[in-house]
BAPA-147015 format. One line per field, with one value per residue (C-alpha): y, z, x. Coordinates in steps of 0.05 Angstrom, whole numbers, padded with zeros to 5 digits. Layout:
N
y	c(Y; ...)
z	c(Z; ...)
x	c(X; ...)
end
This chain:
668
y	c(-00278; -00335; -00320; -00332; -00290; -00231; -00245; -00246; -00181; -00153; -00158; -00140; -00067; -00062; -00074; -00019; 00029; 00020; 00026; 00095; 00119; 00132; 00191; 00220; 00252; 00307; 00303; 00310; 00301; 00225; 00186; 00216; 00219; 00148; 00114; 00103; 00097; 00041; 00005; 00016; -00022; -00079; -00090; -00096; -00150; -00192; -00178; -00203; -00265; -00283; -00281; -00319; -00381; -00367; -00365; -00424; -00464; -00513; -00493; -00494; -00462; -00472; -00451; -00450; -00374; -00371; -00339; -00371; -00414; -00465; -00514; -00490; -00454; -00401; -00443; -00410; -00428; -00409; -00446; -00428; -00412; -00367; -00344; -00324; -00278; -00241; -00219; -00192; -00156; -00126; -00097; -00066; -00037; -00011; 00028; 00058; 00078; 00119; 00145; 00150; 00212; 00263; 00234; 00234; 00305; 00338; 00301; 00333; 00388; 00361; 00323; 00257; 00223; 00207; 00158; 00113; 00119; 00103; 00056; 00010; 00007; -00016; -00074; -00088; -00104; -00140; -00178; -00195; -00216; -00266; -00293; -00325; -00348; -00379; -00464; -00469; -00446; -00412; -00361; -00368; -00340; -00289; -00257; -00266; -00221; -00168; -00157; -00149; -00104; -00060; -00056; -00039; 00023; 00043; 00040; 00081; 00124; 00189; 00158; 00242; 00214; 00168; 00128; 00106; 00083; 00040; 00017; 00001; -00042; -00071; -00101; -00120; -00161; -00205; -00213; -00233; -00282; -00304; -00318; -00361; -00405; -00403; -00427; -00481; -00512; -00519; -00548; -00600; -00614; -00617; -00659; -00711; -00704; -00701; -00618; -00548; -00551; -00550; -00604; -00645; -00631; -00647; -00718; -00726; -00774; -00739; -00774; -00758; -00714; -00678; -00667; -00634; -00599; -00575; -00537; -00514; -00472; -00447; -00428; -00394; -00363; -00341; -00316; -00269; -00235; -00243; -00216; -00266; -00255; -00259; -00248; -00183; -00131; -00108; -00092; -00036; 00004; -00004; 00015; 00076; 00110; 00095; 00130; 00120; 00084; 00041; 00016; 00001; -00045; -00081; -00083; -00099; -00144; -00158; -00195; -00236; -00254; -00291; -00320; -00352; -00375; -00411; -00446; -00465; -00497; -00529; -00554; -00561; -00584; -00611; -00659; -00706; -00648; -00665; -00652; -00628; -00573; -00546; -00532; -00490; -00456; -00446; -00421; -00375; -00341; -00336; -00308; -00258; -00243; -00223; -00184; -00150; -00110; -00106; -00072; -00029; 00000; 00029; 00069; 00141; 00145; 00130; 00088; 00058; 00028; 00006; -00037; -00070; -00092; -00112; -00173; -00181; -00197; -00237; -00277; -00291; -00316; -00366; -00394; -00407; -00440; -00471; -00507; -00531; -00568; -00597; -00624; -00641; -00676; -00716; -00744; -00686; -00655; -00622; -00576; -00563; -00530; -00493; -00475; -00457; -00415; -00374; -00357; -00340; -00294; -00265; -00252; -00212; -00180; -00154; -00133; -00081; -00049; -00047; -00023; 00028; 00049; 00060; 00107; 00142; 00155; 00172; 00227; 00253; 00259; 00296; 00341; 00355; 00321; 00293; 00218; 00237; 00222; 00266; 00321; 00311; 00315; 00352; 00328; 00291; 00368; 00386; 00317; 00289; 00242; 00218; 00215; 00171; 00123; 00115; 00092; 00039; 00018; 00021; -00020; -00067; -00078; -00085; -00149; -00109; -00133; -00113; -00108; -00165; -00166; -00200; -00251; -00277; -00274; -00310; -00368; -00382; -00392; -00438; -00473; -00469; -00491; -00558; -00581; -00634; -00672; -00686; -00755; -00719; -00689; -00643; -00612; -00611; -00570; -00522; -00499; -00464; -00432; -00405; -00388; -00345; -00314; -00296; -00265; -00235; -00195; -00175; -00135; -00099; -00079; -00060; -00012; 00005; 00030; 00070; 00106; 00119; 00142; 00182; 00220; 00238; 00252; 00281; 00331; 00383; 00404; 00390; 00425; 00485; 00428; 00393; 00460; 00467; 00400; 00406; 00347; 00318; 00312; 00270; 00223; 00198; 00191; 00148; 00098; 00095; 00095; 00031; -00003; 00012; -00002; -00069; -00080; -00066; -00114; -00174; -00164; -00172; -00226; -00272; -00328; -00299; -00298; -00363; -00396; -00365; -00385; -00458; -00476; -00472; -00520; -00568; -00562; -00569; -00612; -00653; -00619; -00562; -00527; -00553; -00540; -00467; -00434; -00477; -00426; -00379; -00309; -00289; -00342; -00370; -00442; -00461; -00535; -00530; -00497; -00542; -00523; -00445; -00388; -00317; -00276; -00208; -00181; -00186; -00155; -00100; -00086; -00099; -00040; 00002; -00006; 00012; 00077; 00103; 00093; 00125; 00180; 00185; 00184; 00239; 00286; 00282; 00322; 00340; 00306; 00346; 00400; 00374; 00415; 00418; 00439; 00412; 00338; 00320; 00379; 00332; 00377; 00451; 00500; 00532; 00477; 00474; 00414; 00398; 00386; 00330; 00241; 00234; 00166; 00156; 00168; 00122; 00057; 00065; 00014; -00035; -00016; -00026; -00096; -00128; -00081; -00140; -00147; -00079; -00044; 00019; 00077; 00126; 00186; 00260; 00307; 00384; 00430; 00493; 00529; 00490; 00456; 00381; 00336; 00262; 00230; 00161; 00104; 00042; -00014; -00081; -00132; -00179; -00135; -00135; -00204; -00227; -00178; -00133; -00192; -00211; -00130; -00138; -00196; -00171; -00112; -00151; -00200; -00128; -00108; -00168; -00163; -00098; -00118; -00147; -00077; -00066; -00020; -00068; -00109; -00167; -00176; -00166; -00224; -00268; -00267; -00274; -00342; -00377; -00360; -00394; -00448; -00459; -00455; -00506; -00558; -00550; -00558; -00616)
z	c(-00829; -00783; -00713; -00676; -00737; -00719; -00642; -00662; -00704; -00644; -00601; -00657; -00657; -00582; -00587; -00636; -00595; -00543; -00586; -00617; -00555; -00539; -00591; -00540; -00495; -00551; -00589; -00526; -00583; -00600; -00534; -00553; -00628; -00647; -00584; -00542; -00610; -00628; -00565; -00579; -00648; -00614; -00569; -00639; -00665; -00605; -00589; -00661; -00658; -00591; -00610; -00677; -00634; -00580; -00626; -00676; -00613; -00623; -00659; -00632; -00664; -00655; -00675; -00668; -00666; -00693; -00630; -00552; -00544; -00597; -00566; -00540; -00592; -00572; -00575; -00575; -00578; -00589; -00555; -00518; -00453; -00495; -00523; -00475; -00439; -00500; -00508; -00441; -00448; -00515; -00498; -00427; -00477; -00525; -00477; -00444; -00514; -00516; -00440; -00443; -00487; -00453; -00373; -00396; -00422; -00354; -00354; -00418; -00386; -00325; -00303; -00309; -00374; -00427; -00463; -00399; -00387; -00470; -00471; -00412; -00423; -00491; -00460; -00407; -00451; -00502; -00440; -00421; -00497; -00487; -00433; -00448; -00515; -00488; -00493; -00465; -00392; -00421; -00463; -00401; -00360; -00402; -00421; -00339; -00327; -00386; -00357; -00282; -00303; -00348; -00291; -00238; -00283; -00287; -00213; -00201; -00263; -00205; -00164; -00137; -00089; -00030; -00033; -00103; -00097; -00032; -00065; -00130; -00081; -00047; -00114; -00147; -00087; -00081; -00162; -00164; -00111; -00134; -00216; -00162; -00144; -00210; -00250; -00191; -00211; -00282; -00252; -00225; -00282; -00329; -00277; -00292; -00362; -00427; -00433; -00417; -00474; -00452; -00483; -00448; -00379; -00402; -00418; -00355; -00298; -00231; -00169; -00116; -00076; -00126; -00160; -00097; -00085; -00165; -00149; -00074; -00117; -00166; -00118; -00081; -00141; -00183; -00118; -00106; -00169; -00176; -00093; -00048; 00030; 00057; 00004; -00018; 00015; -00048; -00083; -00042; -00047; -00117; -00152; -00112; -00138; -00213; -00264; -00277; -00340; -00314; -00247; -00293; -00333; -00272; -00237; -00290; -00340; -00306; -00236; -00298; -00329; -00261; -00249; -00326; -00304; -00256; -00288; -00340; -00296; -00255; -00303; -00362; -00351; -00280; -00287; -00246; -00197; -00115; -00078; -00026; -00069; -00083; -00009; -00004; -00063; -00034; 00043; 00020; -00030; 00022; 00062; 00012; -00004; 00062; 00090; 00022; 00029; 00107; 00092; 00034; 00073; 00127; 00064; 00050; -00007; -00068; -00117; -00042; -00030; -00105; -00105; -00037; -00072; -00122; -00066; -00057; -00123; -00138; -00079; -00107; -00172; -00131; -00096; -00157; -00185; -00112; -00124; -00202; -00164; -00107; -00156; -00209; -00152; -00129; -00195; -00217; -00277; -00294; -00228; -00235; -00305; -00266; -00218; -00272; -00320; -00252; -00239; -00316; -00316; -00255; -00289; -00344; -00306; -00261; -00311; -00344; -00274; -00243; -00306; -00303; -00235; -00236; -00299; -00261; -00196; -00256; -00279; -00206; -00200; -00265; -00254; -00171; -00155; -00102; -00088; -00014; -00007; 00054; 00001; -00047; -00050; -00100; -00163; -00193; -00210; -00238; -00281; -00300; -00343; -00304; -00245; -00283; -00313; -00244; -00217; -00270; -00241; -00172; -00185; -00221; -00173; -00126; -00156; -00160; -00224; -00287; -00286; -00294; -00230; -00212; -00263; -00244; -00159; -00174; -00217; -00158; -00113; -00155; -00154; -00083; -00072; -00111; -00048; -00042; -00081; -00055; -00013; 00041; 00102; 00110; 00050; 00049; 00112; 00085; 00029; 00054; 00101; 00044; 00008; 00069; 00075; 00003; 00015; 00070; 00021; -00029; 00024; 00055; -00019; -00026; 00033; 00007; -00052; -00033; 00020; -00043; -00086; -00028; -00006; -00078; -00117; -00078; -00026; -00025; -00043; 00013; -00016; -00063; -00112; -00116; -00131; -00190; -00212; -00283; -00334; -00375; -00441; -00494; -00499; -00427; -00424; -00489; -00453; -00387; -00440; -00468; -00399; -00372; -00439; -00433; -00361; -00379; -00440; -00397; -00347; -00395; -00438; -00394; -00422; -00494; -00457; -00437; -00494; -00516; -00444; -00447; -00501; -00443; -00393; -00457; -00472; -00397; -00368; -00435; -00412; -00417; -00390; -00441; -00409; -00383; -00453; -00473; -00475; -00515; -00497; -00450; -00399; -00363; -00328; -00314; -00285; -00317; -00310; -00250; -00207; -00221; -00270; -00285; -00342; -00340; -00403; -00366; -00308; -00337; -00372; -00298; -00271; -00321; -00321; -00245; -00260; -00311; -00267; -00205; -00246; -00273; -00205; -00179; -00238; -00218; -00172; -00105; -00106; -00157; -00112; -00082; -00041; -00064; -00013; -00010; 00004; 00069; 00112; 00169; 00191; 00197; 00156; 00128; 00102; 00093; 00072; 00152; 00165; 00118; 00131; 00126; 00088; 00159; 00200; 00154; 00155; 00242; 00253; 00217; 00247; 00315; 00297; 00261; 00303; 00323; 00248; 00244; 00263; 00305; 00324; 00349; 00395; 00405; 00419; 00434; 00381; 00387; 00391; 00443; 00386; 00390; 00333; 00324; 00287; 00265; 00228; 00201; 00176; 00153; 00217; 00168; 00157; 00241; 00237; 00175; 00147; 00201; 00229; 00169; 00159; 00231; 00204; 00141; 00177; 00229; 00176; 00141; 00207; 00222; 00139; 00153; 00193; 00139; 00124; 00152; 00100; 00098; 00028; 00071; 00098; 00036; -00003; 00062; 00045; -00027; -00013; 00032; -00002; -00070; -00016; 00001; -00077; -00091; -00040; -00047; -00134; -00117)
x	c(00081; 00103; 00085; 00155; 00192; 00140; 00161; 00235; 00224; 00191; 00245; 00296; 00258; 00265; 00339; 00343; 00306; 00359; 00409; 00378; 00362; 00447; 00437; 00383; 00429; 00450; 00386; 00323; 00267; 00296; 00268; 00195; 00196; 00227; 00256; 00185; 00145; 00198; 00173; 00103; 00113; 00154; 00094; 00041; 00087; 00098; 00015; -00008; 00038; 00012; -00056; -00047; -00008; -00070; -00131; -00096; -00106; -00047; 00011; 00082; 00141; 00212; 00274; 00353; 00391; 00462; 00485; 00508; 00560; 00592; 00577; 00508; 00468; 00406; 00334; 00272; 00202; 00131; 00074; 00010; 00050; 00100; 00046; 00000; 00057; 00069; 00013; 00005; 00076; 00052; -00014; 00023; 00084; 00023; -00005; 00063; 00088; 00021; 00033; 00111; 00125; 00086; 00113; 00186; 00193; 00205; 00264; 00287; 00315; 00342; 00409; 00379; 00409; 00349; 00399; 00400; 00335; 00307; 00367; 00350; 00279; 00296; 00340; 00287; 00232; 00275; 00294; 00216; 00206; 00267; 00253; 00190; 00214; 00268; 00282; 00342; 00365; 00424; 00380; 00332; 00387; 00416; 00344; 00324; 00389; 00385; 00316; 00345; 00404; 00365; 00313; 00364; 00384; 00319; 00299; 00366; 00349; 00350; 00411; 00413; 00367; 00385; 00327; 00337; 00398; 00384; 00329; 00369; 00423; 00366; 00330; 00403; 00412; 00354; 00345; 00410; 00395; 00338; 00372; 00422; 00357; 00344; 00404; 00417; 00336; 00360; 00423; 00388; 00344; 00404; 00440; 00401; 00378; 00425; 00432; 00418; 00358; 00285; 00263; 00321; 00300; 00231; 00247; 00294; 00270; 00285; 00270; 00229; 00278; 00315; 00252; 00235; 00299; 00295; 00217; 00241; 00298; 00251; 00192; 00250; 00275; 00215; 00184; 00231; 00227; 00154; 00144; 00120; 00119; 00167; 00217; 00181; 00220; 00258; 00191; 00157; 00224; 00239; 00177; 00156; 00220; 00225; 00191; 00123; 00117; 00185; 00133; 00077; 00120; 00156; 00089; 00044; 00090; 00157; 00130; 00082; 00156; 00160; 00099; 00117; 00175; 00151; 00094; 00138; 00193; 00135; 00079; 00123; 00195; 00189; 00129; 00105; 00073; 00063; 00005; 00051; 00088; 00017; 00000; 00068; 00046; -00026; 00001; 00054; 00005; -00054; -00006; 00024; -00041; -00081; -00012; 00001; -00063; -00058; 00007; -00020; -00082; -00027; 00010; -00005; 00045; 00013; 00053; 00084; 00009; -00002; 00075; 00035; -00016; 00025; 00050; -00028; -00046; 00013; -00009; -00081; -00046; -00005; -00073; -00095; -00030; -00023; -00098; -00081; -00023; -00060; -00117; -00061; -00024; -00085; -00104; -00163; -00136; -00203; -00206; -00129; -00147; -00193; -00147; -00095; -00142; -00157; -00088; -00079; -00139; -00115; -00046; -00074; -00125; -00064; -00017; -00078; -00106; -00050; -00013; -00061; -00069; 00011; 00008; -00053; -00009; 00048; -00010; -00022; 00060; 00065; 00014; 00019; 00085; 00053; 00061; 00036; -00044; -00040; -00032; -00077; -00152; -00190; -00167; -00221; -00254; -00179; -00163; -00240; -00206; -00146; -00204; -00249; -00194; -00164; -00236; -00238; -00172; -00196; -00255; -00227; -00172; -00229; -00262; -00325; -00368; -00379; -00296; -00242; -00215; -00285; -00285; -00212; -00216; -00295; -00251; -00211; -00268; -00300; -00236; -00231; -00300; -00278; -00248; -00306; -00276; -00202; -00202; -00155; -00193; -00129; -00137; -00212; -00202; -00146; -00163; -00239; -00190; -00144; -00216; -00237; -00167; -00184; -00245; -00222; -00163; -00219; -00255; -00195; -00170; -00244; -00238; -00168; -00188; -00249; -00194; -00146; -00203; -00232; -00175; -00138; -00196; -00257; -00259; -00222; -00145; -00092; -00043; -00015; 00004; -00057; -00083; -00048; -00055; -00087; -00108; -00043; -00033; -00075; -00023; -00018; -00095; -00104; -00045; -00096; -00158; -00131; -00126; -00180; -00221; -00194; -00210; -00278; -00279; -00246; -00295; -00355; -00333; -00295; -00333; -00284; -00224; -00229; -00232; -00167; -00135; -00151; -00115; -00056; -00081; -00093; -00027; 00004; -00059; -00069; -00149; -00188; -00257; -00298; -00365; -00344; -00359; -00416; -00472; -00431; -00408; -00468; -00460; -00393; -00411; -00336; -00354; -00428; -00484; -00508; -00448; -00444; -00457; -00451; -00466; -00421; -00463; -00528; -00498; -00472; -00542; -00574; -00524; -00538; -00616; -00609; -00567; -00625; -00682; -00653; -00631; -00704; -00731; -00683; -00691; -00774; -00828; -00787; -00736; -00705; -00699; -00635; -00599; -00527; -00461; -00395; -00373; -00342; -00365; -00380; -00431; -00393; -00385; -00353; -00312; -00234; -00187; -00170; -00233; -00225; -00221; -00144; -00114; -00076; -00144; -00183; -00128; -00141; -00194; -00162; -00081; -00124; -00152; -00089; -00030; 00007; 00029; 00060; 00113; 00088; 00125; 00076; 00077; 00044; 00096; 00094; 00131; 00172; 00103; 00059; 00016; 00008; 00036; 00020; 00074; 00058; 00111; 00080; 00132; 00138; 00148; 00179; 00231; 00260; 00242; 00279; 00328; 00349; 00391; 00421; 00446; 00465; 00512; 00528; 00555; 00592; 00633; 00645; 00677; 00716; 00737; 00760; 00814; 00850; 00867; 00930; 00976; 01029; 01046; 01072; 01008; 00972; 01013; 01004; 00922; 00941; 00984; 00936; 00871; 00919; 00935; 00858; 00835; 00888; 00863; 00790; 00806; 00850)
end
């Protein structure tokens, strides 16, 4: 079948689960036996046409939908780009359709409505699908809101609670913002093309301002959604407190949507890239990158610390977009498909482990309904698989090798360590800085993770909940079994992936990483074998060599005789879970070193009984910086507003006539 009608088809199924899922709220059953599994098919389709575009290497279809305006019919089209995202969105949907059923049947019984909640997810991914099939800014627009809408449902889904609902207003607010950025870009391209159609701003000749003015909007704009510093705020709020499933699609697929759009406004219809556009791109992800984990590693709720590094990782795909465009910009296109393949790799490696990680913390809820680490402990011996998928996560998040995350953060050095070659000493002297700002972020989500790992799963329980906390059902672990199977299987044949990824920059760049594949799958040489290589496959085989022989060795003579006791005694016995390394007590080295970036609010106070309690707050300084003044104004013009509400009609039609008065002038 054609690859764009199987992507059309795909979406078409979405749309239907939505609109099957308003029968859930008299008939529970629906949203698990046909609504989710509806989903699940959608993501096949658009998957299999995404990899027949990718692996045919060069084909590009197109097509015109009877709907929009009259004058301004839908376009769509499927490329390498289109394709590329697809793929990731249909492989994340795969493995939530798997998850989804068994996490969404406590909410069977509740007050929560399942129709909203099948219904907008429905919508929301149909929206995804759209959007990066869309080749015209008026489909662009409509798919970019369906999927904010339908995702603003879902993060209110429990609106009983206060926090979802400020969190909900918070998220409307800035996407809504940001789709302004947005629609004002394509205003700008269209301004000074001949229409609204892709292809039309591809051909138009901006000038060297506007052009500028045109990518300022869409950084702005595609940032926001996909969570750059400092226009993250709206992202650690909203995807602690939707469900489970919901946060591994917005985290794993929806902030991808964005970092789409955004290579597709800049590489594609923009043109003509600036050096100078890529070092904005390169600081403000260094940035988001190195604060995003800062401000993770002082979390202790759970899904809270993964929606952090969310902002972290988005960040490290931004250094490497930020380098493509400073190498583009100076005239060497080779090293800005390096730079580009990174940030792809990085993309997809993203949207799987921290897909998964998300449907892990969604298993920990479920089972303890505990998003607290403080609480938790002990459940590794309680949810063996759950444990073990979550560590995959963790490592892989971790760019520790044989896993992806390695392969993608390594592709950015080498791009980074490229900067040789640029004729400006400026840059040759920024971007090792950015490079050591990015090593510096892989260690501290290193030590993150082993803190998240540490205090969750091993020791002992913290709570009655974690306690109780059994293994969930097979569903929900062959969803994280997918992941992290595939984390495993892009970490040891990245040389693979790449060939499938470089069809993009060939079609953006007009080149491609010929020499990074050259020795086949064993060995990835992305600028030759002279330069740098590293062969995953052997690796692997090296680690697991290494695990046989020490566990020879220890199962041999004396050493066998091991003594065996509990973990994390610290020397007394008999041990109990406050005895234990707290997530607050392991982030305080590092809230010591970088404290200046933090907002503190500490103190030790004496309760009703004499005891001592230490009561620690850790926010984001951003926020007092940046927003708190602008809700200080909002809620001063609200003030002054509100004294326009007198009671008296005479008033009222006073407003009325000079605000026609005004209108009048400024049309005139």
């Amino acid at each position: 079948m054609d690859p764009l009608v199987l992507a059309l088809t795909g979406i078409v199924l979405a749309l239907a689960s939505a609109g099957l899922a308003l029968f859930s709220s008299r008939y529970s059953l629906l949203t698990r036996a046909l609504v989710i599994p509806l989903l699940g098919v959608s993501g096949i389709l658009v998957a299999v046409s995404g990899i027949q575009v990718l692996l045919s290497g060069s084909m590009v279809f197109t097509a015109e939908l009877p709907f929009g305006l009259p004058w301004l019919a839908w376009h769509v089209r499927l490329d390498m780009l289109s394709a590329f995202f697809l793929l990731l969105i249909g492989v994340v949907c795969v493995a939530v359709a798997f998850y989804a059923p068994g996490y969404v049947r406590e909410f069977e019984h509740g007050r929560n409505s399942m129709a909203a909640l099948g219904g907008f997810t429905g919508l929301f991914v149909a929206g995804m699908q759209l959007v990066v099939l869309a080749d015209d800014a008026f489909l662009f627009m409509v798919a970019w809101e369906l999927m904010s809408l339908s995702s603003y449902f879902l993060v209110t889904f429990q609106h009983e609670h206060s926090a979802n609902r400020r969190a909900g207003f918070l998220y409307l607010m800035m996407a809504e913002i940001g789709a302004l950025c947005i629609l004002l870009s394509y205003g700008v391209l269209a301004g000074n093309g001949h229409g609204f159609a892709f292809d039309a701003m591809r051909a138009a000749q901006v000038n060297g301002m506007w052009a500028t003015v045109a990518f300022a909007l869409a950084f702005l704009g595609f940032g926001m959604k996909a969570g750059l510093l400092p226009v993250h705020a709206w992202l650690p709020e909203a995807h602690p407190v939707a469900p489970s499933h919901i946060s591994a699609l917005m985290s794993g697929v929806m902030l991808k949507v964005a970092v789409y759009g955004f290579i597709r406004f800049s590489f594609d219809l923009l043109g003509g890239i600036q050096w100078g556009w890529g070092v904005a791109v390169l600081l403000v992800g260094s940035v988001s990158a190195l604060m995003g984990v800062l401000y993770a590693l002082m979390q202790h709720d759970l899904k809270r610390l993964l929606a952090y590094h969310s902002v972290e990782n988005i960040g490290i795909i931004f250094i490497g977009l930020g380098l493509a465009m400073v190498f583009e910009g100076t005239g060497h296109h080779l090293l800005a498909a390096l730079g580009l393949v990174a940030a792809l790799y990085h993309t997809i490696n993203h949207a799987l482990f921290k897909s998964l990680l998300f449907l892990g913390a969604g298993a920990v809820l479920h089972s303890s309904h505990q998003r607290d680490m403080e609480h938790m402990g002990g459940l590794l011996k309680l949810m063996p698989w759950t444990g073990l998928f979550f560590l995959v996560g963790c490592i892989s998040i971790a760019a520790l090798p044989p896993f992806n995350g390695f392969v993608s953060e390594w592709l950015t050095f080498q791009a980074a360590l490229q900067a040789w070659a640029l004729e400006n000493g400026v840059l040759r002297s920024l971007i090792p800085i950015t490079a050591a700002m990015l090593a510096l972020t892989g260690a501290l989500a290193a030590a993150c993770f082993v803190k998240v790992y540490g205090v969750s799963f091993l020791g002992q329980a913290r709570s009655k909940q974690a306690r109780k906390a059994r293994e969930v059902d097979p569903g929900m672990r062959l969803g994280q079994g997918l992941l992290a199977g595939l984390c495993l299987l892009l970490g040891v044949f990245p040389a693979t992936v790449i060939q499938l990824i470089d069809t993009i920059p060939r079609e953006l760049l007009h080149t491609g990483l010929d020499k990074a594949t050259a020795h086949g799958w064993l060995w990835l040489t992305p600028m030759g074998e002279q330069t740098a290589s590293y062969s995953a496959p052997l690796v692997l085989l090296g680690l697991l060599v290494a695990w046989w022989l020490a566990a020879w060795v220890l199962r041999r003579g004396a050493v066998r005789e091991v003594r065996r006791c509990d973990a994390w005694d610290c020397g007394f016995s008999p041990l109990n879970a406050r005895m234990q390394y707290t997530a607050t007590a392991f982030a305080q080295p590092i809230r010591r070193v970088f404290g200046m970036l933090f907002l503190m609010e500490e103190a030790v106070k004496h309760d009703e009984g004499g005891r001592l309690r230490h009561s620690l707050h850790v926010g984001d300084r951003l926020w007092g910086w940046l927003y708190a003044p602008v809700i200080h104004a909002a809620r001063q013009a609200g003030r002054v507003a509100g004294r326009l509400q007198t009671g008296h009609l005479r008033n009222y039609l006073g407003w009325t006539l000079g605000t026609l008065v005004v209108v009048l002038w400024l049309i005139s």
